[in-house]
C-alpha positions as CSV (number, residue, x, y, z in Angstrom):
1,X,110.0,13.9,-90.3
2,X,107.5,16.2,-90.1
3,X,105.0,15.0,-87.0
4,X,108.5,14.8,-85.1
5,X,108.9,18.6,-86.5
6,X,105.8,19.4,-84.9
7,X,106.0,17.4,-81.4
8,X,104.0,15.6,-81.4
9,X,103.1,13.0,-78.4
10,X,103.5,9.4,-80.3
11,X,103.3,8.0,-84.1
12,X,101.5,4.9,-84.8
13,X,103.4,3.4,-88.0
14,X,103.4,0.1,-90.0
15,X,107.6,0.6,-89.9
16,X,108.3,0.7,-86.5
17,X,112.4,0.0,-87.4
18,X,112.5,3.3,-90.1
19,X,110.9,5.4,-87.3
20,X,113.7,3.7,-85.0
21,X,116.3,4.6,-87.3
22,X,114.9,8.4,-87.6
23,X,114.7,8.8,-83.9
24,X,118.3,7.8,-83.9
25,X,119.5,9.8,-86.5
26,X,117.9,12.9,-84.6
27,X,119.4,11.8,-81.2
28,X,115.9,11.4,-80.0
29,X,115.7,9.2,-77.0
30,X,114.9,5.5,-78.1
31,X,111.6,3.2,-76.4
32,X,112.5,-0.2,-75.4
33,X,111.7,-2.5,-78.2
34,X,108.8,-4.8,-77.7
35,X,109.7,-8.2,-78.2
36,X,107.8,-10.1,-81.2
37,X,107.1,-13.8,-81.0
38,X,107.4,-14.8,-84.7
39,X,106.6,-18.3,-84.4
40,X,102.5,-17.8,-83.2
């Protein structure tokens, strides 16, 4: 919560859906998801 606190320009995180779910929460305006190919 904090970086967002501060404004800063983009997070790099290993929990891409609890970011997603914070940005949510805060009304924050939401990327597009990238798509993931599980099956590589």
């Amino acid at each position: 919560h904090g970086l967002i606190d501060l404004g800063v320009d983009g997070i790099i995180t290993d929990y891409p859906d609890r970011l997603r779910a914070v940005m949510a929460k805060r009304g924050l305006p939401l990327p597009v998801p990238t798509p993931v190919d599980v099956e590589r």
